[in-house]
C-alpha positions in Angstrom: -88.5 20.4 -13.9 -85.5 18.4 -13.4 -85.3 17.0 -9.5 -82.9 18.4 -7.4 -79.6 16.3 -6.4 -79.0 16.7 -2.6 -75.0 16.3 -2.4 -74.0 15.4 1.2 -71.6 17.6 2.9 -68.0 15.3 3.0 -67.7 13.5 6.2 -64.0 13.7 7.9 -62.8 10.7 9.4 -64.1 8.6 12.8 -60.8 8.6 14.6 -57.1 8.7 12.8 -53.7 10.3 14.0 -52.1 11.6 11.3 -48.5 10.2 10.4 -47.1 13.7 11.1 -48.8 16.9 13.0 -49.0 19.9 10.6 -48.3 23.0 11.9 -51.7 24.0 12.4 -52.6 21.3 14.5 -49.5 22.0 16.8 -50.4 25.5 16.8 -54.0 24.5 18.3 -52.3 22.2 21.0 -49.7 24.1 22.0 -53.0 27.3 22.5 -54.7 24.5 25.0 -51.6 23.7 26.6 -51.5 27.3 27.2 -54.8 27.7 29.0 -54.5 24.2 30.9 -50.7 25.9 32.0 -52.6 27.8 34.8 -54.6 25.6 36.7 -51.3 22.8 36.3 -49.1 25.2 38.0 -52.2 26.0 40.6 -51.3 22.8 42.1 -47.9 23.1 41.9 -48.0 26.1 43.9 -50.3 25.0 46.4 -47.8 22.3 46.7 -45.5 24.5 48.5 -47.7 25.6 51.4 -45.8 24.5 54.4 -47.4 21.1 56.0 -49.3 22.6 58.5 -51.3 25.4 56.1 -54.2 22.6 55.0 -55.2 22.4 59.0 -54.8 26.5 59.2 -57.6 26.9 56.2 -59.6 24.1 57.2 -59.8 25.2 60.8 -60.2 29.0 60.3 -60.4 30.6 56.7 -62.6 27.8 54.4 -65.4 26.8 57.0 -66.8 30.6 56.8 -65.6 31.0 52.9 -67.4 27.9 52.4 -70.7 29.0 53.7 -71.2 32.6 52.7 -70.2 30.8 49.1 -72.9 28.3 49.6 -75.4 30.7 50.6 -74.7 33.2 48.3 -74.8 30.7 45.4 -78.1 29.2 47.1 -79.9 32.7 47.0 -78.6 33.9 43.7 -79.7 30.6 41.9 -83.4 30.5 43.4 -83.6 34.2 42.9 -82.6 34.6 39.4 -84.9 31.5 38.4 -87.6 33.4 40.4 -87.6 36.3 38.4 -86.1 35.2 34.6 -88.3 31.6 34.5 -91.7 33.9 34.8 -90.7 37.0 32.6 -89.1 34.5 29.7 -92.8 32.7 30.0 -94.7 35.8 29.9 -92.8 37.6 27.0 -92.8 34.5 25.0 -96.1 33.0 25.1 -98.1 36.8 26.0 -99.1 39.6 24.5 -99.4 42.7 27.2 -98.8 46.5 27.0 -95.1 47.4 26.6 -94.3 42.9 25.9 -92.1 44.6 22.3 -90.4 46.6 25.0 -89.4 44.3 27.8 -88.3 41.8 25.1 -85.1 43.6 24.7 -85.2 45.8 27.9 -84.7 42.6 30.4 -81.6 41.9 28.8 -79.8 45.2 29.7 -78.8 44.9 33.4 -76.1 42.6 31.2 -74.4 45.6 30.4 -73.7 46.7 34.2 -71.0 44.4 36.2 -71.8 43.3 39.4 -69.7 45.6 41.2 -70.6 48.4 40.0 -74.5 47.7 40.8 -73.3 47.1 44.5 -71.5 50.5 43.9 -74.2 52.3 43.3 -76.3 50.6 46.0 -73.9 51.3 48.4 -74.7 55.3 48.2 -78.5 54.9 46.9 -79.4 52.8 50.0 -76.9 54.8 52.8 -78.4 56.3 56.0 -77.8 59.7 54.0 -78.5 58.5 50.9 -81.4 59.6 48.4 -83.8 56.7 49.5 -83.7 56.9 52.9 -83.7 61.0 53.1 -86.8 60.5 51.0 -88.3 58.5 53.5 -87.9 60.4 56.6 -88.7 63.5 54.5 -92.3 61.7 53.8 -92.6 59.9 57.8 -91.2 63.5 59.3 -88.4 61.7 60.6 -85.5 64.4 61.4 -82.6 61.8 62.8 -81.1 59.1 60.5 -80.9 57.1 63.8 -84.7 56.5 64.0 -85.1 54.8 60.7 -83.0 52.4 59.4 -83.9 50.1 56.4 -81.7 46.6 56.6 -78.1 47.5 55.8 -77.0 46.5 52.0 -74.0 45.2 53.4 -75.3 41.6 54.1 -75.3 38.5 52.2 -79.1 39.6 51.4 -77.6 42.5 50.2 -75.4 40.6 47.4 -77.6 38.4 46.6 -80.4 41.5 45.8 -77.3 42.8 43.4 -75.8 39.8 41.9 -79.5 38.1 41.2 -80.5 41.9 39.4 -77.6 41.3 37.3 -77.5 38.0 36.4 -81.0 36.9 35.8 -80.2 37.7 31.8 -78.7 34.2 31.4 -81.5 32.3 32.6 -84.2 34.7 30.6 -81.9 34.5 27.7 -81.8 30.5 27.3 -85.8 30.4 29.0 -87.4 32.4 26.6 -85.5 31.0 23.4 -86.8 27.1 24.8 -90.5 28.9 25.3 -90.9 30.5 22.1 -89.5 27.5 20.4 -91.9 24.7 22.1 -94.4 23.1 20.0 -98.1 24.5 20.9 -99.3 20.7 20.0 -97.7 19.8 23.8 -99.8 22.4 25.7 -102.9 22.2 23.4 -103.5 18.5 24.1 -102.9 19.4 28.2 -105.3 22.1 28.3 -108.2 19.5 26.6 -107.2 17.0 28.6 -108.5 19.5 31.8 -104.8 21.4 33.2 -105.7 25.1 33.6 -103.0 27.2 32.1 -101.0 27.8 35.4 -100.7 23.4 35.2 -99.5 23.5 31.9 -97.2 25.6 32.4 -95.7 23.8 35.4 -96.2 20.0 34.0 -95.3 20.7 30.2 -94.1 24.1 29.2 -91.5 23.8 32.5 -90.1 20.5 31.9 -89.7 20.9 28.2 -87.5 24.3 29.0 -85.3 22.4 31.6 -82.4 21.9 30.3 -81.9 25.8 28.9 -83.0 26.4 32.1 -80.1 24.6 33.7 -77.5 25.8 31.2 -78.5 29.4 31.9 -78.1 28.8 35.5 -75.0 27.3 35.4 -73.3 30.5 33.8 -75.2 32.6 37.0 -73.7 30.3 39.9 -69.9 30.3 37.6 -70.0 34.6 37.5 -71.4 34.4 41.1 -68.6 32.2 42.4 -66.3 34.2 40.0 -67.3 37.9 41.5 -64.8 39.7 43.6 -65.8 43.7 43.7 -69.8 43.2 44.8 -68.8 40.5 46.9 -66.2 42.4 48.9 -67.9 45.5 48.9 -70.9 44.2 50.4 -68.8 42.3 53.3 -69.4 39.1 52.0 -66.5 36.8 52.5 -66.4 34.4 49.6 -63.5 31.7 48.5 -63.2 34.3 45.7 -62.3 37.5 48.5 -60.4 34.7 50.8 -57.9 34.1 47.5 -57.4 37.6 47.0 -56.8 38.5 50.8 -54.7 36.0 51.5 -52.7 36.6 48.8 -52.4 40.3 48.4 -52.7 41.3 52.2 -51.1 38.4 53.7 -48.7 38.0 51.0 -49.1 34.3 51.5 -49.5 32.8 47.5 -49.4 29.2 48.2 -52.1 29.7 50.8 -54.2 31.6 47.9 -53.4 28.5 45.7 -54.8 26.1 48.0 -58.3 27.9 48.4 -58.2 28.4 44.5 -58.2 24.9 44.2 -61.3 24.5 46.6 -63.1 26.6 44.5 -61.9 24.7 41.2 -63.0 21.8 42.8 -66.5 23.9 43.4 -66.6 25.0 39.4 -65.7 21.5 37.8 -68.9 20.0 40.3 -71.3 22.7 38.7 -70.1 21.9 35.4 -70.1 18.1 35.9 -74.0 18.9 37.6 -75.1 20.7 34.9 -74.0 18.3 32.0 -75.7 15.3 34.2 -78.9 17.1 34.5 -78.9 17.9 31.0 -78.1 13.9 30.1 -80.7 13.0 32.4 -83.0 15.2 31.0 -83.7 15.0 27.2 -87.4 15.7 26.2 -88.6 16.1 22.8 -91.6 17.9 21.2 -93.7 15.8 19.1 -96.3 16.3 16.7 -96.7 20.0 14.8 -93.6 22.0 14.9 -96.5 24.9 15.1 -95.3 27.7 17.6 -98.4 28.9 20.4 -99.8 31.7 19.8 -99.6 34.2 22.4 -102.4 35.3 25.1 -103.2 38.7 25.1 -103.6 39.5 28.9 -105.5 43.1 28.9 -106.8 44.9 32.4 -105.1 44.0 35.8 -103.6 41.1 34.0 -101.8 43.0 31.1 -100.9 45.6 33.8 -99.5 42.8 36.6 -97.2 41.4 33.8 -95.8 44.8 32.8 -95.1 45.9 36.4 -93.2 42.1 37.0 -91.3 42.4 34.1 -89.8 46.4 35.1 -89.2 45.0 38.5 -86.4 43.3 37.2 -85.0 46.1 34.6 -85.5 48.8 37.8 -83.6 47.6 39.8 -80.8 45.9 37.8 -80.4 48.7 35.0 -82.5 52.1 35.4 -82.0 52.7 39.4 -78.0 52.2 38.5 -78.0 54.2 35.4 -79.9 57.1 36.4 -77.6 57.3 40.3 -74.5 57.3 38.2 -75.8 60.0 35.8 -76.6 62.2 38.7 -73.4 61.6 40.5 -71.4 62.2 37.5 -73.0 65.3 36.4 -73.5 66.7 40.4 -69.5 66.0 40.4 -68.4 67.8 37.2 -70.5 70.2 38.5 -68.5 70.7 41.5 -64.8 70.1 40.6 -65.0 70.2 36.8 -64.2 66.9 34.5 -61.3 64.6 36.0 -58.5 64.5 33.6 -57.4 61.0 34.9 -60.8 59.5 33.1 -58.8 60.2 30.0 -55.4 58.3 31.1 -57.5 55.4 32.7 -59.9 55.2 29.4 -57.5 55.2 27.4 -55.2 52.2 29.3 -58.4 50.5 29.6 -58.9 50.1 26.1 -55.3 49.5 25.2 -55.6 46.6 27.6 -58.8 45.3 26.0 -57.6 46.2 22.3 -54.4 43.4 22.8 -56.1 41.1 24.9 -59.3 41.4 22.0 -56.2 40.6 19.3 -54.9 38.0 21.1 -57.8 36.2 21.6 -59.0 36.3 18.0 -56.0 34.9 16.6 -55.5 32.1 19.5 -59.6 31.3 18.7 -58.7 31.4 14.7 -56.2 29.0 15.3 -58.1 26.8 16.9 -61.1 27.0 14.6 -58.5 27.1 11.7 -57.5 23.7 13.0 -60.5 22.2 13.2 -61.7 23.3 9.6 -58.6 22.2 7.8 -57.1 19.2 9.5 -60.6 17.7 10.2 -59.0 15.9 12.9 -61.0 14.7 15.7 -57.6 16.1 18.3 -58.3 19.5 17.0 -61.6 19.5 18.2 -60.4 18.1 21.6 -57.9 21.0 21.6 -60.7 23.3 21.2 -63.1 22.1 24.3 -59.3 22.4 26.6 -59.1 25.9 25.4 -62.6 26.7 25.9 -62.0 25.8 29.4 -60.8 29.5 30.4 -64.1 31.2 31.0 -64.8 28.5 33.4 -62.2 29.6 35.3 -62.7 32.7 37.6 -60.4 35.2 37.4 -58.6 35.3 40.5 -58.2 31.4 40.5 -56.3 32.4 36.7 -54.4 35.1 37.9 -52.9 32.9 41.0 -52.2 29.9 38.4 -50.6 32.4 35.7 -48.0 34.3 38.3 -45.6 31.5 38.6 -44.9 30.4 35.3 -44.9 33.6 34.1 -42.2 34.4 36.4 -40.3 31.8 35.9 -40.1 32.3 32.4 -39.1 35.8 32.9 -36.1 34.9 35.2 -34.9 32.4 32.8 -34.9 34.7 29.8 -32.7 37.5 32.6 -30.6 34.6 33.5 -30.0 33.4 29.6 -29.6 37.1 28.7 -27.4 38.1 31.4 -25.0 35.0 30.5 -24.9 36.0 26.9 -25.1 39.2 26.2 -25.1 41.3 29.5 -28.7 42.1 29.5 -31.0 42.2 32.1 -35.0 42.1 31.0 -35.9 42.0 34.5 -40.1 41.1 35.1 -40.9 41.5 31.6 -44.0 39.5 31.0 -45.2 39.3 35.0 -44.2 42.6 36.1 -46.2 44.5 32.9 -49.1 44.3 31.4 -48.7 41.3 29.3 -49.9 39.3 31.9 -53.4 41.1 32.5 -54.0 40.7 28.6 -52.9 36.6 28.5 -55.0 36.5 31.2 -57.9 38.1 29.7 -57.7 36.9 26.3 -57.4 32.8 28.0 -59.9 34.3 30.3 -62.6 34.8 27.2 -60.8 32.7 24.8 -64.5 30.7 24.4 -66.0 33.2 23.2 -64.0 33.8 19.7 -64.1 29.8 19.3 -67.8 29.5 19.8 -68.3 32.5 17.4 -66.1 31.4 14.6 -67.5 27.8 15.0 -70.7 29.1 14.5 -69.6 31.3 11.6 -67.4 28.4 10.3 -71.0 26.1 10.7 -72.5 27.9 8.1 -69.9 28.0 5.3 -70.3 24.3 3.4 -67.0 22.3 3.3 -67.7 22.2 -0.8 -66.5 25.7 -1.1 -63.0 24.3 0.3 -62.9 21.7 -2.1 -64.0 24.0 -4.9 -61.3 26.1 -4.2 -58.7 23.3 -3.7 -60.1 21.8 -7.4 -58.9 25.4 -9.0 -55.6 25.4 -7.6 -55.8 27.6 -4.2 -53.8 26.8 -1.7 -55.4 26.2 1.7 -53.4 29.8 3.0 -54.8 31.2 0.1 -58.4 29.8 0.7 -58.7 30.7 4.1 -57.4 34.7 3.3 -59.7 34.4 0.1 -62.8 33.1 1.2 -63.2 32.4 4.7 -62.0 35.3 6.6 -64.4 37.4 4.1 -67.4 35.5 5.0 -66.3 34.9 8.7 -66.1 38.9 9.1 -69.4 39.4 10.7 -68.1 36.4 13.7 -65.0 37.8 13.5 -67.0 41.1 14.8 -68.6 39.8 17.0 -66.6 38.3 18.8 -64.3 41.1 19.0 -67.2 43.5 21.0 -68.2 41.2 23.6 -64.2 39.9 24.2 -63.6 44.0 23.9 -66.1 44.9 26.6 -65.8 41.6 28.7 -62.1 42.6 29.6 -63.1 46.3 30.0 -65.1 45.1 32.8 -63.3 42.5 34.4 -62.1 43.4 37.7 -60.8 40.3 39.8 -57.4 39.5 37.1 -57.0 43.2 36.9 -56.8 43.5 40.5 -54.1 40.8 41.0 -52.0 40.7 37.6 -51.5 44.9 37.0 -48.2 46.6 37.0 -47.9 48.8 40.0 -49.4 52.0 39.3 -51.6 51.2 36.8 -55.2 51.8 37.0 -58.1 51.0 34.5 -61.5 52.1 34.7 -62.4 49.4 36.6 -59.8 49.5 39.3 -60.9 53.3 39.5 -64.6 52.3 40.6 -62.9 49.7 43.0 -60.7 52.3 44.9 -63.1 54.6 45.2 -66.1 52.3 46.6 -63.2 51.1 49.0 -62.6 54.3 50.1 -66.3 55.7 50.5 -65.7 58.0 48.0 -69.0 57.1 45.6 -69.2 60.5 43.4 -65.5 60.4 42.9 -65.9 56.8 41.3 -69.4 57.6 39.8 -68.0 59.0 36.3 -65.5 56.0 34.8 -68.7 53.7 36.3 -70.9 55.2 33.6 -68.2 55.0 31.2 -68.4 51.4 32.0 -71.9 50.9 31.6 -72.7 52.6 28.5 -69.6 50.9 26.6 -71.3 47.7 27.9 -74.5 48.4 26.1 -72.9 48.1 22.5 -72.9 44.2 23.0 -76.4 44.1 24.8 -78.1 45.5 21.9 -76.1 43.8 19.7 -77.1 40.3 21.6 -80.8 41.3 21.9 -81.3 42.4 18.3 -79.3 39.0 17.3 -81.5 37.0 19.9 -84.4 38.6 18.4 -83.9 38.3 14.7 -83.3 34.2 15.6 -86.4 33.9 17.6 -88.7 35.0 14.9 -86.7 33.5 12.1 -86.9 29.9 13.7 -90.6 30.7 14.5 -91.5 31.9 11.1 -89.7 28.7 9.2 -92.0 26.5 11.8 -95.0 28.2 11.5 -94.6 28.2 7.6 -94.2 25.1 7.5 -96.3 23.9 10.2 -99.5 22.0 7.9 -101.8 23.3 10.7 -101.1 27.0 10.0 -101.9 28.8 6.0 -98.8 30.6 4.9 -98.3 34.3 6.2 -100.5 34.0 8.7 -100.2 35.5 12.1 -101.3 34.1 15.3 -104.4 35.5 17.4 -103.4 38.5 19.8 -100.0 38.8 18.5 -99.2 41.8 20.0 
């Protein structure tokens, strides 16, 4: 048999501006320039604030913001390592009753925004809610006044919802780093005398740092980002200061300044988290073998099960099931609200442009990158991954000016030639919520298509090129085919990410608008839960699409990266399975 020839995939150049920009490439810069436009006019407007604002905020509104942030972020971040670091170890390296189960099932508080956990915690946790009735129906307490559990409304009481929440992230990156270590690491530390509780901690730990830290980062960025659990649970944040100050004191440059106090805040987590990462680069050596897991059986087997539905109880099932009942207990009562209709339907209209918009802004980009080659493309693509770094409310304050002052020079140029007056068209509709959403979750098409893009070899290009296509032609004829399943992707979680976002929907809607999510806001604000209770399940159970979607993905990878290294591990025969796989 003939040896096989190994062609190298074609290298693009270190470094070299091209004599003239194609189109492409100035289509890429000018989509970066669009999502750097916000956070340049952020300082702009800040720039307005009279003289004596700074002292204001420093003396009265950013001392207090700046705490209940810190705290918040503090309690969140130890919290959600607590609870993800231990159920990514045992799902990964264990084998206990219901493990197949919890795999996926730890994943699905994902599917349930943060504000509409607090939502439901508001009622569920009331003096006259279900859980404190029970209780004084059990003690034969008659008055509400003599028990009293510690009031939800507390920073402890955010923290509990936004940790229940988040936690995914970290078990998400956690338990891809612990299923993916080397069991040569471990091995030679339990011969060498560490008990399995030490080996964990001094190699099985260390080696999953920097997921670890990457995971994190994204929960202290959607903590810092979150407006509805935040507010509703009394908790005054830089994120609630921006939008009080701007929409009840009508005072934007003031909301400009503390947005760029908490810019300041995300740039230092994302500069922390990309030192700790530099200074921490560990590599497994020896068999590319992955452990095999322990089979914990007895109070062991059922002490891991009841850790890992701690998590899923409180985060998914105790939400899910107090929305169900307040739904139906509502219909019940009043019959089906017709609004849901009108709002579901405006909701996905909002999600459908912004989804569009997105895609084709992230297939320039990517488009860019594949076909110039250019190292500036792939600059251009980092700047506009920048937007989901950005928390809403800090976006929507950066996007209002320029928006309106390209609206009232388009009146003014229309009025001078023509007579026509376009009034707020881009700032006073909608088309501002879906720019703002799709430069929002612009990072989420790029990364997709990259990785789609990462997998299609640049010889197919040059194949096509060699018969006479034209790159247009290449890109309709073979790319997008093959890039169909990113494509998809992409377009669910971008879909279901702006259904859910509530802090740019808040600030940048047309006056009488309402969403789904402005609904559930409204009606916590008001006390009115049941009212609310129906478009928050709508909510949640479009938000599951994606979370089974990412757990089956996450799944299929996991064993497919396990099953290459274990095949090919010389330590292990072929096919065979590890001891007490479960």
């Amino acid at each position: 048999m003939a040896d096989a020839v190994l062609i190298p995939e074609p290298r693009p150049a270190r470094f070299a501006l091209p004599g003239r920009f194609s189109p492409l490439l100035l289509a890429a810069g000018l989509v970066a320039l669009i999502v750097l436009l916000p956070l340049i006019a952020l300082g702009a407007i800040a720039a307005e604030g009279s003289g004596d604002m700074w002292p204001h905020l420093i003396a009265t509104v950013l001392p207090n913001a700046l705490m209940e942030t810190g705290l918040l972020l503090l309690g969140v971040g130890l919290s959600t390592l607590a609870v993800a670091v231990p159920c990514a170890w045992l799902v990964a390296t264990c084998a206990f009753p219901g493990r197949r189960v919890f795999e996926w099932a730890l994943l699905l508080p994902l599917a349930v925004p943060g504000y509409i956990v607090a939502f439901s915690y508001l009622d569920v946790l009331h003096p006259l809610g279900p859980v404190q009735e029970a209780l004084r129906a059990v003690l034969g307490i008659a008055s509400p006044r003599d028990l009293r559990l510690p009031d939800v409304r507390s920073t402890g009481g955010c923290i509990l919802v936004l940790s229940a929440v988040l936690y995914p992230y970290v078990y998400l990156s956690a338990r891809a780093s612990f299923v993916l270590q080397s069991a040569a690491a471990l091995e030679v530390a339990r011969t060498l005398g560490a008990s399995r509780w030490r080996a964990f901690l001094k190699v099985g730990l260390p080696l999953a740092r920097p997921a670890i830290v990457a995971g994190l980062t994204l929960v202290l960025l959607e903590t810092l980002g979150d407006i509805g659990a935040s507010e509703f649970l009394g908790v005054r944040t830089l994120t609630v200061s921006i939008y009080t100050t701007w929409v009840n004191r009508s005072n934007l440059p003031g909301a400009a300044q503390i947005a760029l106090v908490m810019l300041t805040l995300v740039l230092a987590l994302i500069l922390v988290e990309r030192a700790a990462r530099r200074a921490k680069r560990f590599v497994a050596t020896g068999s590319a073998r992955p452990q095999a897991p322990t089979r914990l059986t007895g109070l062991s087997g059922l002490g891991a099960a009841l850790f890992c539905a701690v998590p899923v109880t409180l985060g998914f099932v105790v939400p899910f099931v107090h929305l169900s009942v307040s739904a139906v207990r509502r219909m019940a009562e009043t019959g089906f609200p017709e609004r849901i209709f009108g709002e579901a339907a405006t909701t996905a209209l909002i999600a459908l442009a912004a989804t569009t918009l997105a895609l084709s802004l992230g297939l320039v980009v990517t488009l860019a990158q594949r076909l110039s080659r250019a190292p500036l493309a792939s600059g251009f693509a980092r700047v506009a991954s920048l937007g989901y770094a950005v928390p809403g409310t800090v976006l929507a304050v950066g996007l209002l000016s320029p928006l309106a002052g390209f609206d009232n020079a388009l009146d003014h140029a229309l009025r001078q030639s023509f007579g026509i007056s376009t009034g707020l068209l881009i700032s006073g509709s909608g088309a501002a919520l879906v720019l703002a959403l799709a430069i929002r979750f612009l990072a989420i098409p790029i990364g997709g298509i990259e990785a789609g893009y990462a997998k299609l070899s640049l010889h197919l290009d040059m194949a096509a090129r060699s018969l006479g296509s034209s790159k247009p032609r290449t890109v309709r004829r073979i790319h997008l085919p093959l890039l169909r399943p990113a494509l998809a992707t992409a377009a669910l979680l971008v879909f279901v990410d702006a259904m859910k976002e509530l802090p740019a929907t808040l600030l940048l809607r047309p006056l009488g608008l309402e969403t789904l999510a402005t609904h559930v806001y409204g009606e916590a604000a008001r006390g009115t839960y049941e009212d609310g209770a129906l478009a928050a399940l709508v909510i949640l159970l479009v938000g599951l699409g994606p979370v089974i979607l990412l757990a089956r993905m996450s799944a299929s990878a996991l064993r497919s990266s396990a099953g290459r290294a274990r095949s090919s591990s010389p330590s292990s025969p072929e096919g065979a399975s590890p001891a007490g796989a479960d």
